[in-house]
N, C-alpha and C positions, 0 to 999 in steps of 0.2 A: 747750017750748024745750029740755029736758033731755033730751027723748028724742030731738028732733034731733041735738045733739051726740052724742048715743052711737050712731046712725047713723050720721054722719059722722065720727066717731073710727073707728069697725068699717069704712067704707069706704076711708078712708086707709089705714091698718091691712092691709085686705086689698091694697089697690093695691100697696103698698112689698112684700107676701110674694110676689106674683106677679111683681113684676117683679125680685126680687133671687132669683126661682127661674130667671128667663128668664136674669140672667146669669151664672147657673152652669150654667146647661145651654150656653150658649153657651161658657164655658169650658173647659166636658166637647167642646162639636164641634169648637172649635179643638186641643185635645192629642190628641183624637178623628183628626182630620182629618192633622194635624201626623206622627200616626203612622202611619197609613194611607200617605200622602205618602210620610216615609221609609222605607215596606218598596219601595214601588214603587221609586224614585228608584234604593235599593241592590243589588234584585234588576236593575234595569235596567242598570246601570253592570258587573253580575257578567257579565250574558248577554254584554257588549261585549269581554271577555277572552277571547282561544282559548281553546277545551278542553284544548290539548296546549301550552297555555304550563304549565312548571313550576317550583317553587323548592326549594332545598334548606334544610331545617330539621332542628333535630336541634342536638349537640354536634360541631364540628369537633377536637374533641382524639381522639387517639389510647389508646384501653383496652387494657392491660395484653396482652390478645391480639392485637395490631396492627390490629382492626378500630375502625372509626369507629362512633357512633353517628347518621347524615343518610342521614335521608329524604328521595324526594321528594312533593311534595305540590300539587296546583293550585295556582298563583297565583290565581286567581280566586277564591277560598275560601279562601287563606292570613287568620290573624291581620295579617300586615303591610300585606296592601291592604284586606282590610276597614278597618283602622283609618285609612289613608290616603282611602279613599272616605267614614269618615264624618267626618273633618276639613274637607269638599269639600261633603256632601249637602243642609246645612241653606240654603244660596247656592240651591240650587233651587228653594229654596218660594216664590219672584219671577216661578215660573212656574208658578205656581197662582191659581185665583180661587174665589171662594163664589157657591154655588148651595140652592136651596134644594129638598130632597128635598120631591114632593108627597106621597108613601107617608106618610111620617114626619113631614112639616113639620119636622125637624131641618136645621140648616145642614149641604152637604156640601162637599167642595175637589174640585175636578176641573183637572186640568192643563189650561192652557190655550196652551200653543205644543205642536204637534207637532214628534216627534223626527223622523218621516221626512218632511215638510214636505209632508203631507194637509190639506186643508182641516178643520179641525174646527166643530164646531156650538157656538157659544158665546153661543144664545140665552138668556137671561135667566141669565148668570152674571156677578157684578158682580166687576169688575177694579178693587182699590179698595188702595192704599199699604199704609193700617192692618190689614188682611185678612193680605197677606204680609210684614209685618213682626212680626205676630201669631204668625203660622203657624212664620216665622223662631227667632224667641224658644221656641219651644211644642219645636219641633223640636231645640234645641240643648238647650234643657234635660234632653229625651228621653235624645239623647245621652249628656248627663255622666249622668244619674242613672243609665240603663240600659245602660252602655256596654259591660258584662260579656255581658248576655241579648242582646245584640245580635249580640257577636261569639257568641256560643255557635250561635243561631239560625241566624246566615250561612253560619255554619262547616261545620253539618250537614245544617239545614232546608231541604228545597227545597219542599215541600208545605202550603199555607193558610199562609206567613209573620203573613202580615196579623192573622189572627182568633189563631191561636196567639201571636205576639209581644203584639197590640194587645189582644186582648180576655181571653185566659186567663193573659197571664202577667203582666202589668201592668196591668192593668184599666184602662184610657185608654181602651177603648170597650166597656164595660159591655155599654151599649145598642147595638153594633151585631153582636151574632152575629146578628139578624135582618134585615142590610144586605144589599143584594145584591152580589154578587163582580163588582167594576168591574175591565175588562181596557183597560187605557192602552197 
């Protein structure tokens, strides 16, 4: 009798550490996911700006030698719309849903409406409220907390956003330098 309960204590036991590992890792996919999400959403929203739109930044007072200090600079990479587009980005994650990587058996987020209105394949990805109001949450948090690495990244980065913001600078996906480079 004794030594059933110390198997059934040791299998309880192990049930609750598997399954409160399951939902950290699920946690890890969602801010995983959430970040991923927002490099695309922000690089996407950048490409949408002319290249020959531009702003003037800088000081508009006049220095002692009569010159000005204003530069001009991309709008599309300016601090002022960056910060404007990620006021706007985290609303997009309503158009995402979870899938499940068979590689990895990790949860992934894959957009699910198209921008240029292509039929997309959206077999076995579950469109589910709690998913993108997750994703929502994960994303805005991203936001406040990273809001400096973001505009830095926007400002300069046009190369591997994703792994460089997500995975080396903030560690939100660990585990996904060995993901593969999804093109939305």
């Amino acid at each position: 009798m004794g030594n059933w309960l110390n198997v059934l204590s040791i299998t309880v036991f192990l049930s609750l550490l598997i399954h409160s590992g399951q939902g950290a890792r699920q946690g890890q996919d969602i801010k995983c996911g959430a970040c991923r999400a927002l490099v695309d959403e922000m690089e996407w929203a950048i490409s949408q700006v002319g290249p020959k739109k531009m702003i003037q930044t800088g000081s508009f007072r006049i220095n002692p030698d009569g010159s000005q200090s204003v530069r001009e600079v991309p709008l599309a990479r300016s601090e002022g719309h960056l910060l404007e587009l990620m006021e706007e980005v985290c609303e997009k994650m309503k158009d995402y849903g979870e899938r499940t990587d068979p590689s990895s058996n990790r949860n992934i987020y894959v957009r699910v409406t198209s921008r240029d209105g292509k039929v997309m394949d959206l077999s076995e990805t579950t469109l589910d409220s709690r998913v993108t109001s997750s994703l929502k949450y994960a994303c805005e948090t991203i936001v406040e907390q990273h809001e400096d690495e973001l505009i830095e990244f926007f400002a300069h980065e046009t190369d591997n956003v994703k792994d460089k913001l997500c995975s080396r600078r903030t560690d939100l996906c660990d585990h996904a330098l060995h993901m593969p480079h999804d093109e939305l």
